[in-house]
C-alpha positions in Angstrom: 44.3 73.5 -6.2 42.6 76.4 -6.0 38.6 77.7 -7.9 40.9 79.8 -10.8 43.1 76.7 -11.6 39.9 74.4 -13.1 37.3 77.3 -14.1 37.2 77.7 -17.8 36.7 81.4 -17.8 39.2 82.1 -15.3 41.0 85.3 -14.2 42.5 88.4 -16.8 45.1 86.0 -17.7 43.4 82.8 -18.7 43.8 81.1 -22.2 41.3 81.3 -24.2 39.9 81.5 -27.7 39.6 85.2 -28.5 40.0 86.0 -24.6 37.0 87.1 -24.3 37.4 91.1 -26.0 40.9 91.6 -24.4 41.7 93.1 -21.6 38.2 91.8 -20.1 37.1 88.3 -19.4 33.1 89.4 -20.4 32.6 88.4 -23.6 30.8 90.5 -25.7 28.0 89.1 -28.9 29.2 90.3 -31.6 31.7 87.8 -34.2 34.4 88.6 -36.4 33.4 89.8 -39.7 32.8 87.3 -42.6 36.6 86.4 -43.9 38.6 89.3 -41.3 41.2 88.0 -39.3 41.7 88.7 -35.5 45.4 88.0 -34.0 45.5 88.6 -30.3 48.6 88.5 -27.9 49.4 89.4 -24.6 51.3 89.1 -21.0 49.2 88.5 -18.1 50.4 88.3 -14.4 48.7 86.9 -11.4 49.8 87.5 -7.7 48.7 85.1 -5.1 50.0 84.6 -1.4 52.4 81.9 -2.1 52.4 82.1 -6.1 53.4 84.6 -9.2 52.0 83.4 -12.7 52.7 84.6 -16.0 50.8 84.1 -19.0 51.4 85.1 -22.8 48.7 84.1 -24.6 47.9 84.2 -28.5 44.9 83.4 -29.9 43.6 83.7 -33.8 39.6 84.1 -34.6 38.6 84.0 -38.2 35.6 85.3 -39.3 33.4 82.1 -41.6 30.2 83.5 -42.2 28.0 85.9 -41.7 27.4 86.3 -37.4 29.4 83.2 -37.0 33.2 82.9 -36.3 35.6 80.7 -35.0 39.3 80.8 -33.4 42.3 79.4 -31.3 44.0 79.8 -28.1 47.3 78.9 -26.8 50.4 80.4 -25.3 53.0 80.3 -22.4 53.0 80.0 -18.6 55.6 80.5 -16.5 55.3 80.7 -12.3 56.8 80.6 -8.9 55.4 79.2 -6.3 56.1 77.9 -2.8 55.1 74.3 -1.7 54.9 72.2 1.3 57.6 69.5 1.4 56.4 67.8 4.4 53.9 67.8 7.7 55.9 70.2 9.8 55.2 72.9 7.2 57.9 73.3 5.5 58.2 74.8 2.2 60.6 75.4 -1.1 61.0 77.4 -3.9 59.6 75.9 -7.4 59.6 77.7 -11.0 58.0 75.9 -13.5 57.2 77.0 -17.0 56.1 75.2 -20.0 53.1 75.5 -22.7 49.6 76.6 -21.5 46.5 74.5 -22.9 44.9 74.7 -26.0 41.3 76.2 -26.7 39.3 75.7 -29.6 36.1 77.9 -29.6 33.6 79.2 -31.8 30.8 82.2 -31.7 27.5 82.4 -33.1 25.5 85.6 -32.4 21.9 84.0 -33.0 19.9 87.7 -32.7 20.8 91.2 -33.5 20.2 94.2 -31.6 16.8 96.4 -31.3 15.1 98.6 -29.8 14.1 96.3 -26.3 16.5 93.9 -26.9 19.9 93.2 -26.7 22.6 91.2 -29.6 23.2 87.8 -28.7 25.3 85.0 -29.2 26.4 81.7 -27.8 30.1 80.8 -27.2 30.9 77.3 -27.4 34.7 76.1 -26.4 37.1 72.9 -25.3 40.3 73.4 -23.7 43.0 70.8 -24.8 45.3 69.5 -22.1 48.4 70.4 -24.0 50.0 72.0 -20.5 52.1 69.8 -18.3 49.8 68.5 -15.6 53.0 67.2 -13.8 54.4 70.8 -13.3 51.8 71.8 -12.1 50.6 73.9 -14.9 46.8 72.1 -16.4 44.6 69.9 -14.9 45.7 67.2 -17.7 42.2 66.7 -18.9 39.7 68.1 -21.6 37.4 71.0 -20.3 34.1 72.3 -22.3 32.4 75.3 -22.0 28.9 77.2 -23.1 28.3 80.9 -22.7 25.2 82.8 -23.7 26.6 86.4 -24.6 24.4 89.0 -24.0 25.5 92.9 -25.4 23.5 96.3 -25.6 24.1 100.2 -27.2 22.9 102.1 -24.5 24.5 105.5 -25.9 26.4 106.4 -28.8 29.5 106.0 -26.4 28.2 103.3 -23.8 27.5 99.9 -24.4 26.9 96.9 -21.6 27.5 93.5 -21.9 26.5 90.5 -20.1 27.6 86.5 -19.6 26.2 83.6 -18.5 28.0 80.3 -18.7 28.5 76.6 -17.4 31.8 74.4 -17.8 31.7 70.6 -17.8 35.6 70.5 -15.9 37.6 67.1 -16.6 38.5 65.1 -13.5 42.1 65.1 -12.6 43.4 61.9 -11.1 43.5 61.7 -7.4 41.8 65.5 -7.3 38.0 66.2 -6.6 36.2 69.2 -8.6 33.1 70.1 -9.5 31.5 72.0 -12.7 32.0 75.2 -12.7 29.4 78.2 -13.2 30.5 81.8 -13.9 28.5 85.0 -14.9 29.6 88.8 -15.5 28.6 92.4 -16.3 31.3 94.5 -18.1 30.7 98.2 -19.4 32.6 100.0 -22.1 32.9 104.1 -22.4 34.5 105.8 -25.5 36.1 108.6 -23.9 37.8 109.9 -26.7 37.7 108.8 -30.6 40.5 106.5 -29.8 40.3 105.5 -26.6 37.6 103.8 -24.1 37.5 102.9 -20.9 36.4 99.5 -19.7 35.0 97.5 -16.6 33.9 94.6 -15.4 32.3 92.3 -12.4 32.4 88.4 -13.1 31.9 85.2 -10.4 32.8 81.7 -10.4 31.2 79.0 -8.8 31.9 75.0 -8.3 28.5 73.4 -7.9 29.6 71.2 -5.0 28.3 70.9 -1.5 29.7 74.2 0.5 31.5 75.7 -2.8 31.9 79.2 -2.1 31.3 82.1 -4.9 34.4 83.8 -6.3 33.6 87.2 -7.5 36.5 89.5 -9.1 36.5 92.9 -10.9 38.9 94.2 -13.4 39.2 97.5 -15.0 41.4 98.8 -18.1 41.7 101.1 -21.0 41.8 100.4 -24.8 43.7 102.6 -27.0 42.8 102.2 -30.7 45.9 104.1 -32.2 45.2 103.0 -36.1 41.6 101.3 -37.8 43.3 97.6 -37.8 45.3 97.9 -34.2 44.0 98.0 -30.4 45.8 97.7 -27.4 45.0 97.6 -24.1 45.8 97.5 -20.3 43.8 96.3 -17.2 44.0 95.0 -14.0 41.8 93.9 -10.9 41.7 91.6 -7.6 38.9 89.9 -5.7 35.7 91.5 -4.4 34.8 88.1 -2.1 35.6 84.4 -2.2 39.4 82.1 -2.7 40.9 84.1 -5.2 44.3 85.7 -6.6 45.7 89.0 -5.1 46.1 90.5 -8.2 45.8 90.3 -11.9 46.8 92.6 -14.7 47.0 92.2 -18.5 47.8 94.0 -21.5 48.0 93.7 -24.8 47.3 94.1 -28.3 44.4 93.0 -30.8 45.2 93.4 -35.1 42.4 92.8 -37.8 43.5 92.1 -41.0 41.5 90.7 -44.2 39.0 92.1 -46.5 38.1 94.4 -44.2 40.8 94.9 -41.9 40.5 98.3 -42.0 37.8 98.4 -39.7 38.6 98.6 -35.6 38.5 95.5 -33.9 
């Protein structure tokens, strides 16, 4: 299996609690607010050489307490893909679909913004194997992941943000794979009151011998049509390294609570 199949952050269309500020896979430090609700769905699409994957992830973050929140991942999966039947080379037609795994993950930005110094936060998350490992489709075994979120106001209209993270990847039987560290840099531009423009660079890594670095870029719009309602659009492809084609997402993300008013 390929680097994008065991990394925990993954590609645009991975599952994962709160995915991350959709469309983007950088997360960005800053929580949901204390009792506001954040419902995210979407469709992702990956194109590979010899495979097309779809996603349609939800997720659900709730807001507990002041710069601390906590939320849900799960969703769909559906691909095709060619395989090799036999040592001559030759191949057949598979679709598979089924449920994707399940994330549990939670937020806590540990220091606020000044001056010389950016928010942060640290992202904690396990990913259930909950998708059918004999399909193809999960690794059958329990992930965990750490991120330290970094995120900065450089403007009233420009803002940076910046990840660092390891994941501690479950062995599959019969399959050898290492733990997995990824960083990114994503930027975000409010072009107009409603709408910004977003972009990132993130890399993967397996720490074993000869592992080569996976580095991808996506980048997107969000479209903030009402206070309680985003939605958004991206997609990207590989700048160097054993990775997918193509990716695009899109989706939407809806606050609702207390103060669901506010934009997500």
């Amino acid at each position: 299996m390929r680097l994008r199949e065991w990394a925990f952050a993954g590609m645009l269309c991975a599952a994962g609690m709160a995915w991350a500020g959709r469309p983007l896979a950088v997360d960005d430090a800053d929580p949901v607010d204390p009792g506001v609700f954040e419902f995210e769905a979407g469709v992702g699409y990956v194109r590979d050489a010899d495979c097309h994957h779809w996603d349609f992830p939800v997720g659900l973050t709730y807001g507990l307490v002041p710069s601390v929140e906590a939320g849900i991942g799960f969703g769909g999966q559906f691909e095709e893909r060619l395989e090799r039947i036999d040592e001559e080379g030759r191949t057949k037609d598979v679709n598979e679909s089924g449920a994707g795994d399940l994330v549990l993950g939670a937020k806590w930005q540990f220091l606020g913004e000044s001056p010389c110094c950016p928010r942060q936060a640290l992202v904690g998350a396990v990913k259930f194997p909950t998708a059918d490992e004999d399909k193809g489709l999960g690794s059958g075994k329990t992930d965990y992941d750490l991120t330290w979120v970094a995120s900065k106001s450089l403007s009233d209209k420009f803002a940076a943000h910046a990840n660092a993270g390891y994941s501690w990847i479950g062995q599959p039987d019969g399959e050898d794979v290492d733990d997995v560290l990824h960083y990114g840099l994503a930027l975000d531009y409010q072009l107009t009151e409603l709408l910004q423009c977003v972009g990132e660079v993130f890399a993967e890594r397996e720490l074993g011998k000869g592992a080569d670095t996976v580095v991808l870029y996506s980048i997107g719009l969000r479209w903030c049509p009402c206070a309680a309602l985003t939605l958004d659009v991206a997609g990207g492809s590989r700048l160097r390294g054993d990775a997918e084609d193509f990716a695009t997402t899109a989706g939407l993300t809806w606050t609702f609570g207390p103060a669901g008013t506010q934009t997500p």
